[in-house]
LOLO-266574 format. One record per residue (C-alpha): residue in three letters; residue number from 0; x, y, z. Coordinates in steps of 0.001 Angstrom, whole numbers, plus 524288, in hexadecimal, padded with zeros to 5 digits. Layout:
<sites>
     r     k      xx      yy      zz
   ALA   NUM       X       Y       Z
...
</sites>
This chain:
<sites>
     r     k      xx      yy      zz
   UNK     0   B9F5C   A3F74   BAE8F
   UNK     1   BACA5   A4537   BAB65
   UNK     2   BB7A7   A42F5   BB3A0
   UNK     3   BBE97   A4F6A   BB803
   UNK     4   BCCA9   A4918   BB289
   UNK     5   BC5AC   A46A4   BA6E7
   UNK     6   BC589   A38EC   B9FCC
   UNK     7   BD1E9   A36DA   BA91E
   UNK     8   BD244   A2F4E   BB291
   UNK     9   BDB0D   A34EB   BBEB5
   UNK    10   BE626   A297A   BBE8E
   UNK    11   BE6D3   A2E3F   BAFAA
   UNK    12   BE892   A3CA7   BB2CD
   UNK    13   BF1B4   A3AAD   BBE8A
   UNK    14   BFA92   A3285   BB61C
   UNK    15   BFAD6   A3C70   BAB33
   UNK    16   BFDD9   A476C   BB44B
   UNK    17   C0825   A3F34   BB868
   UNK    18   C0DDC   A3C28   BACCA
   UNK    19   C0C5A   A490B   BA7F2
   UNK    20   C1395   A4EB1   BB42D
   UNK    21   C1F76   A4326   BB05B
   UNK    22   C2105   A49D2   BA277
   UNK    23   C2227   A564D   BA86E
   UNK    24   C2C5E   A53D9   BB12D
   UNK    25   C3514   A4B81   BA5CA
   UNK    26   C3390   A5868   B9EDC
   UNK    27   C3816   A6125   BA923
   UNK    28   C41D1   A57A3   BABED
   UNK    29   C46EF   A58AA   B9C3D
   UNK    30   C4560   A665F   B9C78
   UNK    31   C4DAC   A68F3   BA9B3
   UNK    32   C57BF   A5EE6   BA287
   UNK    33   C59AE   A669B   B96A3
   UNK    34   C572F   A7441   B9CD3
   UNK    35   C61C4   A7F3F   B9972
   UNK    36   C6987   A838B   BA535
   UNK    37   C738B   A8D4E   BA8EB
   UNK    38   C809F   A86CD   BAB89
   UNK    39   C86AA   A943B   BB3FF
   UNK    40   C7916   A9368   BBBF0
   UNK    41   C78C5   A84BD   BBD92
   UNK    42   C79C6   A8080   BCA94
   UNK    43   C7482   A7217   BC9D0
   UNK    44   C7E02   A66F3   BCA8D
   UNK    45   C7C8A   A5FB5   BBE94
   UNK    46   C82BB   A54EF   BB7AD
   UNK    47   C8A1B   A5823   BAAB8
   UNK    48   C8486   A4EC4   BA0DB
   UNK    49   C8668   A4CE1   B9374
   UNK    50   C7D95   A4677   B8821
   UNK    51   C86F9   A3993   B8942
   UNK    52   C84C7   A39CE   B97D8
   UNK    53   C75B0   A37D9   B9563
   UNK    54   C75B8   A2E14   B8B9C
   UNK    55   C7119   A1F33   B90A7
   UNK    56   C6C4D   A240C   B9D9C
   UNK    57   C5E66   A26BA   BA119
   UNK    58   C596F   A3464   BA1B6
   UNK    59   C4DD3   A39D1   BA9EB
   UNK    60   C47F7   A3B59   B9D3C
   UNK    61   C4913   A2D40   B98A6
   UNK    62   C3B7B   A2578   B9BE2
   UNK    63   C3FB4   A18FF   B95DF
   UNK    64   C4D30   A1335   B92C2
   UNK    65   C49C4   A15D8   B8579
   UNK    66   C4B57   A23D7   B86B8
   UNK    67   C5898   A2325   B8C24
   UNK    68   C5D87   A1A5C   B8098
   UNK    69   C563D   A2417   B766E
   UNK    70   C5D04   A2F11   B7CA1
   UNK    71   C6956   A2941   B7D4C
   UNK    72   C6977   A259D   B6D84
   UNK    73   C6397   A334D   B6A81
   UNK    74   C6F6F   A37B9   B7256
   UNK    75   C78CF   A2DF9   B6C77
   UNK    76   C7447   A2FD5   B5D61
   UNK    77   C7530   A3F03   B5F2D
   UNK    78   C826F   A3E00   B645C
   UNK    79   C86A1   A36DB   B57EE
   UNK    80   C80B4   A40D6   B4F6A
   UNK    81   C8723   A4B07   B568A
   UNK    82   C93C9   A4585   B51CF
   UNK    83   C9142   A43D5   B45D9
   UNK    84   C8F93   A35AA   B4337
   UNK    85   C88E8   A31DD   B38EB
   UNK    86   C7D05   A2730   B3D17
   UNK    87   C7610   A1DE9   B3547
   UNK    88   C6C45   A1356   B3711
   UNK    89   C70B3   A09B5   B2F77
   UNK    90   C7DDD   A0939   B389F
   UNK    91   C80EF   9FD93   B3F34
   UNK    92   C8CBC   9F400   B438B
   UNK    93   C89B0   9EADA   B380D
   UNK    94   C8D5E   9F443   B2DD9
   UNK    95   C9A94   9F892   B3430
   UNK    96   CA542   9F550   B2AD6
   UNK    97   CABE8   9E969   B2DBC
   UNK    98   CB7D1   9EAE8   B364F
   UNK    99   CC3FE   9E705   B2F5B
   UNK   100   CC451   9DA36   B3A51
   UNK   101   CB8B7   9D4C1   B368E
   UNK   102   CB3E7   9CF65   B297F
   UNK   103   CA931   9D5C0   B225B
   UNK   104   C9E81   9CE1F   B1D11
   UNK   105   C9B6A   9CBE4   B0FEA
   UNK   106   C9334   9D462   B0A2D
   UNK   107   C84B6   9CBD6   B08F9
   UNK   108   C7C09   9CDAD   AFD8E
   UNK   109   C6D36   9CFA3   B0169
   UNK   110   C6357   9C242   B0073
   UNK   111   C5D73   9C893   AF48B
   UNK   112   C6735   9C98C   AEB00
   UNK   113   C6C84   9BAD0   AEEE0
   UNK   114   C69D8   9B058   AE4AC
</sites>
């Protein structure tokens, strides 16, 4: 005897339709975001915002807090690039130079060459 959902039961298919109905509004949503308009014919009162303006605050976009902080280092790390810094993964505070204030440490030979 076959269901006329199929092997579904209806909680199942109402939630899908649901969910499926979410996606398609985030979408629009994206889309209406990045959508092309005229600026002469623009009549909507909108606020000017730049990239910087975005960056640590939560979009409509953003489902978890996660997404906000990926987005804001995407946004970050391409700003960088864009002027031309040079980055590099071994880069950190440790292997500044020593500022001429403080005392460098001596250099320390590795455990296996030590007698």
């Amino acid at each position: 005897m076959a269901q006329a959902g199929g092997p579904f039961s209806p909680a199942v298919l109402g939630e899908f339709d649901a969910h499926s109905e979410r996606i398609r509004a985030r979408a629009r949503a994206r889309q209406e975001a990045v959508r092309m308009r005229s600026v002469v014919n623009d009549t909507d009162q909108r606020e000017v915002a730049s990239e910087e303006d975005a960056l640590g605050r939560r979009m409509p976009q953003d489902e978890w807090q996660g997404d906000t902080n990926l987005r804001t280092l995407r946004a970050l790390l391409k700003m960088i690039d864009e002027r031309g810094y040079e980055r590099c993964a071994a880069a950190h505070p440790a292997a500044a130079a020593p500022t001429p204030d403080s005392t460098p440490l001596p250099p320390r030979r590795p455990d296996l060459l030590t007698k």
